[in-house]
N, C-alpha and C positions, 0 to 999 in steps of 0.2 A: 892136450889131452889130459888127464884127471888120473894116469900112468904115468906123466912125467915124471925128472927126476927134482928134487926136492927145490923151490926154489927160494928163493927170498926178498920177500913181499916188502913195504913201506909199513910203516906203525899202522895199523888198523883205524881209519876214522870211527869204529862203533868203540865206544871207551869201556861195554860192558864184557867185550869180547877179545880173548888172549892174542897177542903181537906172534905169537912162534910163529916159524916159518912153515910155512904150506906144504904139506904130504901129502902122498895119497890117501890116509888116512882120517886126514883132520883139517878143519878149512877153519878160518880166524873169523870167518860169518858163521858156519854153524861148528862147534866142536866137536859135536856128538852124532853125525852123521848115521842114519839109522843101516844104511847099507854100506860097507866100506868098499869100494872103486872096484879090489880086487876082490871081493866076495863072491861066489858063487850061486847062479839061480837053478833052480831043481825043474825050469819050466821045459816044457815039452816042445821045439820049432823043429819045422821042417829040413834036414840036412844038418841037423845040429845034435853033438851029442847032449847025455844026459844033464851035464852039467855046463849052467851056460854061465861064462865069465863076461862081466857089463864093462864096457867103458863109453868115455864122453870124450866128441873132438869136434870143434870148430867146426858148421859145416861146409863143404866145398858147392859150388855151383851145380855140380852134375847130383847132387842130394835133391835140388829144390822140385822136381817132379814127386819124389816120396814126399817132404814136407807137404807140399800142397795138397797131395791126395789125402793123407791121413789125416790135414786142417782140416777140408771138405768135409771129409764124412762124418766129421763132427760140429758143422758150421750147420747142417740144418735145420735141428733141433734147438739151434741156440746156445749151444752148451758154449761154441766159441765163436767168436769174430768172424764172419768169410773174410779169406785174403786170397786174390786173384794169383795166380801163374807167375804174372808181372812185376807185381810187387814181392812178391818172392823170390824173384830172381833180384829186382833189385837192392834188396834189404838181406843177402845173402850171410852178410857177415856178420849179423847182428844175432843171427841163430848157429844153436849149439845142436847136435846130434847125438844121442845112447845110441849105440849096437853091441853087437856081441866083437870078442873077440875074434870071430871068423868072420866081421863087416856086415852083419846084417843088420840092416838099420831095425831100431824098432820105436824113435822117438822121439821129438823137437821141442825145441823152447827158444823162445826169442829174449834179447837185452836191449829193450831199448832204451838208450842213454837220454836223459834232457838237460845234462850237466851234471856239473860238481853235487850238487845237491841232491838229486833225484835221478833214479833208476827205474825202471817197472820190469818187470816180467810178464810175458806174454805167449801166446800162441801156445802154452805149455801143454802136450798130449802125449800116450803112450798107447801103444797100440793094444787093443780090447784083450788080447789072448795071452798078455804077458804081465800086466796089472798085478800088483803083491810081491811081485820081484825087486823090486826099488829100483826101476827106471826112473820112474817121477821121480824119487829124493835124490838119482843121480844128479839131474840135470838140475835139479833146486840150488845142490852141494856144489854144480861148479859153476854156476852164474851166480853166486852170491860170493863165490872165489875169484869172478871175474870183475864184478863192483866194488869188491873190497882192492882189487891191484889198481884201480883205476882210482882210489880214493872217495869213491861216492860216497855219502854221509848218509844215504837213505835208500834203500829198494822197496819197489810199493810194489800190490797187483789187487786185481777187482776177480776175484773167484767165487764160485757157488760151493764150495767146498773147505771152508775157515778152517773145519778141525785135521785136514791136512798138512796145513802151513804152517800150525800152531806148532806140530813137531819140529818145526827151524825156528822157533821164537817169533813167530811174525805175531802181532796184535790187530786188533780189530781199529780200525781209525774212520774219523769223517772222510766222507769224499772231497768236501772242499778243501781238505789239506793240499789236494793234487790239483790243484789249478792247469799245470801242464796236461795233464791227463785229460782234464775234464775237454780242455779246447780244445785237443786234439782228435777225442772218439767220442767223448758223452753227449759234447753236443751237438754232433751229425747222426747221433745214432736213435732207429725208428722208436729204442723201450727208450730214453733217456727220462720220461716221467712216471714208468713201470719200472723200473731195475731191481731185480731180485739178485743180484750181487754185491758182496762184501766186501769194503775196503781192507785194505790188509799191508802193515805196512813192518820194517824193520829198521833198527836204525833210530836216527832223532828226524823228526818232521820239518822238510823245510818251511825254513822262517820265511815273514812277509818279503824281508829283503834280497830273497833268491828268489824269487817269485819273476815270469817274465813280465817286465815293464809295459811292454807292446800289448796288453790283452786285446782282442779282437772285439770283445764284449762293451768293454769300455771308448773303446777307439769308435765304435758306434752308436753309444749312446752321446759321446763327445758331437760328433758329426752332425745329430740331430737336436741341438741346440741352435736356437735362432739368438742373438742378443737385439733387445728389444732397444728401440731410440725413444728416450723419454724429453 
Protein backbone atom coordinates (compact mmCIF):
# COMPACT_ATOMS: atom_id res chain seq x y z
CA UNK A 1 0.00 0.00 0.00
CA UNK A 2 1.36 3.71 -0.93
CA UNK A 3 0.83 4.01 3.44
CA UNK A 4 3.59 1.71 4.04
CA UNK A 5 6.47 2.29 6.15
CA UNK A 6 9.47 3.75 4.39
CA UNK A 7 11.15 1.18 2.43
CA UNK A 8 14.38 0.65 0.58
CA UNK A 9 14.36 0.15 -2.90
CA UNK A 10 17.52 -0.91 -5.37
CA UNK A 11 19.34 2.15 -7.28
CA UNK A 12 16.82 3.30 -9.53
CA UNK A 13 17.41 2.01 -13.28
CA UNK A 14 16.00 5.58 -14.63
CA UNK A 15 19.54 7.58 -14.14
CA UNK A 16 17.46 10.93 -14.56
CA UNK A 17 15.65 10.09 -11.29
CA UNK A 18 16.86 10.27 -7.40
CA UNK A 19 17.84 6.73 -5.63
CA UNK A 20 16.37 7.93 -1.93
CA UNK A 21 14.27 5.53 -0.49
CA UNK A 22 10.64 5.41 -1.11
CA UNK A 23 7.89 7.25 1.09
CA UNK A 24 4.84 8.02 1.15
CA UNK A 25 5.45 11.02 -0.16
CA UNK A 26 7.89 10.85 -3.03
CA UNK A 27 8.52 7.69 -5.49
CA UNK A 28 12.14 7.53 -7.27
CA UNK A 29 9.85 7.38 -10.86
CA UNK A 30 7.97 10.44 -10.23
CA UNK A 31 9.46 12.87 -7.29
CA UNK A 32 6.90 15.36 -7.58
CA UNK A 33 3.79 13.52 -7.07
CA UNK A 34 0.87 15.87 -7.65
CA UNK A 35 -1.20 14.28 -4.86
CA UNK A 36 0.60 13.07 -1.89
CA UNK A 37 -0.83 9.40 -0.55
CA UNK A 38 -1.90 10.91 2.54
CA UNK A 39 -3.63 14.10 1.25
CA UNK A 40 -7.01 14.90 1.47
CA UNK A 41 -10.09 14.82 -1.30
CA UNK A 42 -12.81 17.53 -0.53
CA UNK A 43 -15.12 15.03 -2.81
CA UNK A 44 -18.62 14.25 -1.82
CA UNK A 45 -19.29 9.79 -1.68
CA UNK A 46 -21.93 8.20 -0.20
CA UNK A 47 -21.21 7.12 3.68
CA UNK A 48 -18.27 9.04 3.63
CA UNK A 49 -17.38 12.10 5.40
CA UNK A 50 -16.28 15.45 4.19
CA UNK A 51 -12.89 14.82 3.66
CA UNK A 52 -11.78 11.64 1.87
CA UNK A 53 -8.12 10.29 2.58
CA UNK A 54 -6.95 8.11 -0.92
CA UNK A 55 -4.68 5.18 -0.65
CA UNK A 56 -3.43 2.41 -3.08
CA UNK A 57 -3.11 -1.60 -2.28
CA UNK A 58 -2.53 -4.48 -4.37
CA UNK A 59 -5.72 -5.80 -5.40
CA UNK A 60 -7.17 -8.81 -3.82
CA UNK A 61 -9.53 -11.39 -5.89
CA UNK A 62 -12.70 -10.48 -4.31
CA UNK A 63 -11.87 -6.58 -5.95
CA UNK A 64 -12.15 -8.21 -9.60
CA UNK A 65 -16.09 -7.93 -9.84
CA UNK A 66 -15.50 -3.87 -9.16
CA UNK A 67 -12.48 -3.71 -11.48
CA UNK A 68 -14.38 -5.42 -14.28
CA UNK A 69 -17.47 -3.29 -13.91
CA UNK A 70 -15.80 0.06 -13.91
CA UNK A 71 -13.34 -1.44 -17.13
CA UNK A 72 -17.02 -2.15 -18.78
CA UNK A 73 -18.47 0.88 -18.50
CA UNK A 74 -15.78 2.40 -19.99
CA UNK A 75 -14.85 -0.34 -22.67
CA UNK A 76 -17.75 0.78 -24.91
CA UNK A 77 -16.94 3.70 -26.13
CA UNK A 78 -13.40 2.77 -26.69
CA UNK A 79 -11.98 4.89 -24.38
CA UNK A 80 -10.45 1.28 -22.97
CA UNK A 81 -9.71 -2.29 -23.93
CA UNK A 82 -12.86 -4.78 -22.82
CA UNK A 83 -11.32 -7.41 -20.44
CA UNK A 84 -13.79 -10.15 -19.62
CA UNK A 85 -14.63 -11.32 -15.87
CA UNK A 86 -11.98 -14.13 -16.69
CA UNK A 87 -9.35 -12.52 -17.36
CA UNK A 88 -9.62 -10.47 -14.41
CA UNK A 89 -9.63 -12.82 -12.23
CA UNK A 90 -6.91 -14.27 -13.70
CA UNK A 91 -4.41 -11.32 -14.15
CA UNK A 92 -5.51 -10.36 -10.43
CA UNK A 93 -2.14 -9.47 -9.33
CA UNK A 94 -1.07 -7.43 -11.88
CA UNK A 95 -3.77 -4.67 -10.77
CA UNK A 96 -3.46 -2.05 -8.22
CA UNK A 97 -6.74 -0.54 -6.41
CA UNK A 98 -7.29 3.53 -5.04
CA UNK A 99 -10.01 3.54 -2.19
CA UNK A 100 -10.76 5.73 0.42
CA UNK A 101 -9.53 5.04 3.70
CA UNK A 102 -12.86 3.47 4.91
CA UNK A 103 -12.39 0.77 1.62
CA UNK A 104 -14.34 2.08 -0.78
CA UNK A 105 -12.97 1.29 -3.97
CA UNK A 106 -12.91 3.91 -6.38
CA UNK A 107 -10.11 2.83 -9.14
CA UNK A 108 -7.69 0.30 -11.05
CA UNK A 109 -4.70 0.18 -13.02
CA UNK A 110 -3.00 -2.77 -14.33
CA UNK A 111 1.19 -3.54 -14.56
CA UNK A 112 1.90 -5.55 -17.01
CA UNK A 113 5.45 -6.77 -16.89
CA UNK A 114 7.20 -7.94 -20.41
CA UNK A 115 10.64 -8.08 -18.57
CA UNK A 116 13.54 -6.36 -17.37
CA UNK A 117 13.13 -4.03 -20.09
CA UNK A 118 9.62 -2.97 -20.40
CA UNK A 119 6.49 -2.35 -18.39
CA UNK A 120 3.12 -0.90 -19.67
CA UNK A 121 0.36 0.43 -17.77
CA UNK A 122 -2.88 -0.40 -18.52
CA UNK A 123 -6.56 -0.73 -17.64
CA UNK A 124 -6.02 2.76 -15.88
CA UNK A 125 -9.69 4.16 -14.66
CA UNK A 126 -11.27 6.15 -12.01
CA UNK A 127 -14.63 6.34 -11.24
CA UNK A 128 -16.55 9.55 -13.08
CA UNK A 129 -17.72 11.25 -9.77
CA UNK A 130 -14.33 11.42 -8.04
CA UNK A 131 -12.06 12.63 -11.08
CA UNK A 132 -9.78 15.91 -9.77
CA UNK A 133 -9.06 14.27 -6.71
CA UNK A 134 -5.77 12.51 -7.76
CA UNK A 135 -6.86 8.96 -7.84
CA UNK A 136 -5.36 8.73 -11.39
CA UNK A 137 -2.01 10.19 -10.23
CA UNK A 138 -2.46 7.79 -7.18
CA UNK A 139 -2.18 4.74 -9.04
CA UNK A 140 0.38 6.28 -11.78
CA UNK A 141 2.67 7.23 -8.37
CA UNK A 142 2.52 3.55 -7.32
CA UNK A 143 2.93 1.50 -10.34
CA UNK A 144 5.85 3.48 -11.39
CA UNK A 145 6.91 2.73 -7.59
CA UNK A 146 6.22 -0.84 -8.54
CA UNK A 147 8.53 -0.96 -11.84
CA UNK A 148 11.13 1.07 -10.38
CA UNK A 149 11.43 -2.05 -7.16
CA UNK A 150 11.31 -4.50 -9.88
CA UNK A 151 14.19 -2.66 -11.76
CA UNK A 152 12.39 -2.24 -15.14
CA UNK A 153 14.40 0.32 -17.28
CA UNK A 154 11.03 1.40 -19.03
CA UNK A 155 7.15 1.84 -18.36
CA UNK A 156 5.20 2.46 -21.64
CA UNK A 157 1.20 3.15 -22.19
CA UNK A 158 -0.94 3.94 -25.30
CA UNK A 159 -3.49 6.72 -23.81
CA UNK A 160 -5.76 9.33 -25.57
CA UNK A 161 -4.92 11.59 -22.93
CA UNK A 162 -0.72 12.49 -23.28
CA UNK A 163 -1.19 15.78 -21.36
CA UNK A 164 -2.08 13.72 -18.34
CA UNK A 165 1.09 11.56 -18.22
CA UNK A 166 3.19 14.29 -19.12
CA UNK A 167 2.61 15.41 -15.36
CA UNK A 168 4.96 12.08 -14.44
CA UNK A 169 7.51 12.96 -17.18
CA UNK A 170 6.30 10.40 -19.70
CA UNK A 171 7.10 11.47 -23.36
CA UNK A 172 5.44 11.02 -26.54
CA UNK A 173 7.44 7.76 -28.35
CA UNK A 174 6.88 5.70 -31.61
CA UNK A 175 4.76 2.61 -31.35
CA UNK A 176 7.28 0.49 -32.93
CA UNK A 177 9.44 0.99 -29.77
CA UNK A 178 7.07 -1.57 -28.11
CA UNK A 179 7.24 -4.35 -30.27
CA UNK A 180 5.94 -6.44 -27.14
CA UNK A 181 2.91 -4.37 -26.93
CA UNK A 182 2.37 -4.12 -30.40
CA UNK A 183 2.03 -8.45 -30.64
CA UNK A 184 0.40 -8.75 -27.91
CA UNK A 185 -2.89 -6.10 -28.50
CA UNK A 186 -2.26 -3.86 -31.77
CA UNK A 187 -2.28 -6.56 -33.76
CA UNK A 188 -5.46 -8.41 -32.80
CA UNK A 189 -7.13 -5.27 -32.35
CA UNK A 190 -10.28 -4.23 -34.77
CA UNK A 191 -8.67 0.11 -34.87
CA UNK A 192 -4.97 -1.32 -35.30
CA UNK A 193 -4.87 0.75 -38.80
CA UNK A 194 -7.19 3.73 -37.13
CA UNK A 195 -5.57 4.29 -33.71
CA UNK A 196 -6.21 7.48 -32.30
CA UNK A 197 -3.91 6.82 -29.33
CA UNK A 198 -0.49 7.91 -28.16
CA UNK A 199 2.41 6.25 -27.39
CA UNK A 200 3.90 7.36 -24.21
CA UNK A 201 6.64 6.15 -22.72
CA UNK A 202 9.16 6.67 -19.42
CA UNK A 203 12.49 5.55 -18.81
CA UNK A 204 15.08 4.68 -21.70
CA UNK A 205 13.42 2.79 -24.76
CA UNK A 206 14.20 -0.79 -25.06
CA UNK A 207 17.02 -1.64 -27.37
CA UNK A 208 16.75 -4.03 -30.40
CA UNK A 209 18.58 -6.59 -28.13
CA UNK A 210 15.62 -6.78 -25.43
CA UNK A 211 13.36 -7.10 -27.94
CA UNK A 212 11.45 -10.79 -28.08
CA UNK A 213 13.49 -12.92 -30.53
CA UNK A 214 10.29 -15.32 -31.24
CA UNK A 215 8.25 -12.40 -33.20
CA UNK A 216 5.21 -14.12 -34.33
CA UNK A 217 5.26 -11.73 -37.41
CA UNK A 218 8.56 -12.78 -38.42
CA UNK A 219 8.16 -16.59 -37.46
CA UNK A 220 5.51 -16.24 -40.29
CA UNK A 221 6.74 -14.68 -42.96
CA UNK A 222 9.91 -17.20 -42.26
CA UNK A 223 7.30 -20.16 -42.78
CA UNK A 224 6.23 -18.83 -45.99
CA UNK A 225 9.38 -19.07 -47.89
CA UNK A 226 9.74 -21.78 -50.42
CA UNK A 227 13.65 -22.38 -51.19
CA UNK A 228 13.69 -22.64 -54.75
CA UNK A 229 16.03 -25.86 -56.56
CA UNK A 230 18.00 -24.36 -59.15
Amino acid sequence: MALSPVLEPPASPFPFLPTTPITPTASPLFPKPRIAPSQACSATLPNEPKAIFLRTRKAQLQDARSIHQLIDSFSHDGTLLPRSYAEICANIRTFTVVETHTHQFLGCAALHIYGPHLAEIRSIVVRPDIKGCGAGGQLVHELLRQANARGITCVCLFTRIPSFFKHFHFYVAERHAFNDKVLKDCSHCARRNACDETAMALGELPASRDKPQNDPFLLQQHSELVQLQL
